[in-house]
C-alpha positions as CSV (number, residue, x, y, z in Angstrom):
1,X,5.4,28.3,-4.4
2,X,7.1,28.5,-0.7
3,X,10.1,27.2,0.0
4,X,10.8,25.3,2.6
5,X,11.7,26.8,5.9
6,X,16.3,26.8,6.2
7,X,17.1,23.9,8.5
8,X,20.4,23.4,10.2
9,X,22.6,20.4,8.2
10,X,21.8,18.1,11.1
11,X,17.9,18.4,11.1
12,X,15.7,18.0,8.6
13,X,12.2,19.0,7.9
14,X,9.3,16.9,9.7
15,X,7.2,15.1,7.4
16,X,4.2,17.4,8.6
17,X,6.0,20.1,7.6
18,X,7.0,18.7,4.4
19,X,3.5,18.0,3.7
20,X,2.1,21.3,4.4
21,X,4.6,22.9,2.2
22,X,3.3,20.2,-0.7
23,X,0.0,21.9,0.2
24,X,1.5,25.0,-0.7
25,X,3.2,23.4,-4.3
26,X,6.1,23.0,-2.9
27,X,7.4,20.4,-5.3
28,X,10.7,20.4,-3.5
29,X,8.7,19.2,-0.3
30,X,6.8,16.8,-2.4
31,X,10.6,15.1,-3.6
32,X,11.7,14.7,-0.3
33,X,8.2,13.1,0.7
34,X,8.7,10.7,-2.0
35,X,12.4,10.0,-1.3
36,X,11.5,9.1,2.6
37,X,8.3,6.7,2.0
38,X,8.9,5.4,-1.9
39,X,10.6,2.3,-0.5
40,X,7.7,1.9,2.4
41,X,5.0,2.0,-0.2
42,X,7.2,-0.3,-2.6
43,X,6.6,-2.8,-0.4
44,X,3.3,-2.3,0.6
45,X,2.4,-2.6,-3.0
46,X,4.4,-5.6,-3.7
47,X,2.6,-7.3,-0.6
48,X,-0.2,-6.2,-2.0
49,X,0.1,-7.9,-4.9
50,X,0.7,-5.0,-6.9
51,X,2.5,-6.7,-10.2
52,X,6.4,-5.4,-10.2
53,X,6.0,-3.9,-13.6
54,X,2.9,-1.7,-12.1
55,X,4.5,-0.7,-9.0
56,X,5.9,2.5,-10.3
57,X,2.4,4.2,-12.2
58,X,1.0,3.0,-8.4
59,X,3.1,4.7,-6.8
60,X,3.4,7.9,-9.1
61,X,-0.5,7.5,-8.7
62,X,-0.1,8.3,-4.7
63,X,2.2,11.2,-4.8
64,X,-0.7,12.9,-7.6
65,X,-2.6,12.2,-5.1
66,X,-0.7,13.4,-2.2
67,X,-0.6,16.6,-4.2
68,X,-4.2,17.1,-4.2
69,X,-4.7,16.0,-0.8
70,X,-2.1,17.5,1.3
71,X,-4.3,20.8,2.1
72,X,-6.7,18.4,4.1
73,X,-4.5,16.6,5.9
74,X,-4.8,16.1,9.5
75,X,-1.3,16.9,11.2
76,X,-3.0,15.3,14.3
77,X,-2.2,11.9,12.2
78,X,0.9,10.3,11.1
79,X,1.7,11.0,7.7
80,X,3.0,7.4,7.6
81,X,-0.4,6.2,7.7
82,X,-1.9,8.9,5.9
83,X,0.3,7.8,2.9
84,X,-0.7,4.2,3.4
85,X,-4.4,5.3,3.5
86,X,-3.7,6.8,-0.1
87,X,-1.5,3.9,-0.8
88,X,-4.5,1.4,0.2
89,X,-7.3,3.4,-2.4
90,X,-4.8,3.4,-5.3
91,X,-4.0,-0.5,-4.7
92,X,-7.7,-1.0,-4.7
93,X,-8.0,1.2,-7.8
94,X,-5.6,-0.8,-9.5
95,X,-6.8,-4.0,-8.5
96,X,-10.2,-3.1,-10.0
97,X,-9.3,-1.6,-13.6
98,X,-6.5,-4.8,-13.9
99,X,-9.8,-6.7,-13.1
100,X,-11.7,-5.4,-15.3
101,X,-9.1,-4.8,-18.1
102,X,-8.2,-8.5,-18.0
103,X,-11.9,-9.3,-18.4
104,X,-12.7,-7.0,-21.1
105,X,-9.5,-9.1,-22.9
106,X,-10.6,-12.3,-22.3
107,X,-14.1,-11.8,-23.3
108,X,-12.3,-10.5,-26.3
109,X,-10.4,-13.5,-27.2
110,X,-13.2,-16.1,-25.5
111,X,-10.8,-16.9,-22.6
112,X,-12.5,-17.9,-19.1
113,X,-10.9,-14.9,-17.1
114,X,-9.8,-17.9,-14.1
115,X,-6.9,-18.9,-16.2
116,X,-6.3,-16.0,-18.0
117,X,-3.6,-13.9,-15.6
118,X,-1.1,-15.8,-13.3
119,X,-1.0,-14.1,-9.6
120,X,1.7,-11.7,-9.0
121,X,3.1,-14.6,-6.3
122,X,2.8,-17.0,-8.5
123,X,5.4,-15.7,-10.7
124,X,7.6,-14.7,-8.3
125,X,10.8,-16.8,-7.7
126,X,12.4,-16.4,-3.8
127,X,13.2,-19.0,-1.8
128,X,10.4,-21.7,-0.8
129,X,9.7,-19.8,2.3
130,X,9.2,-17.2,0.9
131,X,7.1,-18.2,-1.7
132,X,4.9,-20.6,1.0
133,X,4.2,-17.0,2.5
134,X,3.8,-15.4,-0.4
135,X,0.9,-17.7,-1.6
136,X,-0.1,-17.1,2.4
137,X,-0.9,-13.7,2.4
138,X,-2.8,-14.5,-1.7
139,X,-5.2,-16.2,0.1
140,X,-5.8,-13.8,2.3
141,X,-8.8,-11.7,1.9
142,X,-7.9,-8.3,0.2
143,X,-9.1,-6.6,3.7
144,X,-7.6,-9.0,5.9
145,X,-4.1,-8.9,3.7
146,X,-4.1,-4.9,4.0
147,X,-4.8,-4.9,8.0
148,X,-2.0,-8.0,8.0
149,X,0.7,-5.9,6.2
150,X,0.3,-2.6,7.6
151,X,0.2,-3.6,10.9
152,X,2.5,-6.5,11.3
153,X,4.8,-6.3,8.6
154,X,4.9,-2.2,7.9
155,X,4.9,-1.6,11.9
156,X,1.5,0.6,12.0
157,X,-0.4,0.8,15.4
158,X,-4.0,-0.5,15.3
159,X,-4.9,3.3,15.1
160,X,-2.9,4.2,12.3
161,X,-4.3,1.2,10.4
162,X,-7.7,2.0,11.5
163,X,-7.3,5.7,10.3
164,X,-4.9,4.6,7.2
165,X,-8.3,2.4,6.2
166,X,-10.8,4.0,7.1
167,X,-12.1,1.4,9.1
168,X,-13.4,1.2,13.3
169,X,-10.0,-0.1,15.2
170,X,-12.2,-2.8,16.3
171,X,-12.6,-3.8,12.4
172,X,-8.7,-3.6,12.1
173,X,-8.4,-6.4,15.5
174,X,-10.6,-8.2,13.9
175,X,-9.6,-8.6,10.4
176,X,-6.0,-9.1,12.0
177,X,-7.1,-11.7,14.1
178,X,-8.4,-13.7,11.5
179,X,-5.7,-13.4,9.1
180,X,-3.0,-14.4,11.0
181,X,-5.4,-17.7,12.0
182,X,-5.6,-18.0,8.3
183,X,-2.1,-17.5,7.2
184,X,-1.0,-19.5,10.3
185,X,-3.8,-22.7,8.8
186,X,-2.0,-22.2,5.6
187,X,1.5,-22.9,6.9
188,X,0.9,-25.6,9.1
189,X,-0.7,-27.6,6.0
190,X,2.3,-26.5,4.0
191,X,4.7,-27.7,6.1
């Protein structure tokens, strides 16, 4: 295990650098990761729909994940998307096994799986605006609501999306486009 390089009080490590040191099991490196972006994929998973009570195993998910990944990361790319990208698999993961979990239990107890689970935003108590949007963005395709929250509401250029996805920057404009016509359909018949 290498420590990380000594850095003045004023300056501290990049997240590149932070990164390749995880690369090199630097658990201390991987702390500090965690510490910078755990808020920023908080809410990423919560606009996800990620339920509250499984935010945490998704997030603990990533930073496994980080650990196994870090040696082929690209330094070339933000690790601010790169994280994100990781973010968006394990959401997707999640999604599926909750998916299929809930439908092995309601075959189970002979419960039509439609009824079975309430949305994450449907349990949620904010203000009406907030809830409005909320029920927005669950309308939203799962691949239109990623591209939505990573670039407009988690500040990621199209590229870091694109690259954070997977997906042609052209595929990130258009899913964009038409989820913010959708959303803004949704809140005009709201209103």
């Amino acid at each position: 295990m290498t420590a990380l390089p000594l850095v003045s009080a004023q300056s501290a490590p990049r997240d590149g650098d932070l990164v390749a040191a995880v690369g090199r099991d630097d658990l201390e490196a991987l702390g500090k990761l965690f510490e910078r972006y755990e808020p920023l994929l908080r809410r990423y998973f919560g606009r996800l729909g990620v339920a509250p009570g499984d935010v945490d195993d998704v997030i603990q998910a990533v930073f496994l994940e980080v650990m196994r990944a870090a040696e082929r990361y690209d330094s070339q790319y933000s690790v601010k998307s790169w994280l994100c990208g990781i973010a968006t698999i394990m959401a997707r993961r999640h999604h599926r096994s909750l998916a299929r979990w809930t439908a092995r239990m309601a075959a189970w107890a002979g419960v039509e799986t439609k009824d079975a689970i309430a949305t994450p935003y449907e349990i949620v108590e904010h203000d009406q605006a907030a809830r409005i949007l909320e029920r927005a963005l669950a309308g939203l395709s799962e691949k239109k609501r990623e591209v939505f929250v990573l670039v407009t509401l988690e500040g990621l250029s199209g590229e870091e999306a694109a690259r954070a996805l997977g997906v042609p920057l052209k595929t990130v404009w258009t899913r964009l486009h038409y989820a913010r016509r959708e959303l803004r359909a949704a809140l005009e018949q709201s209103s």
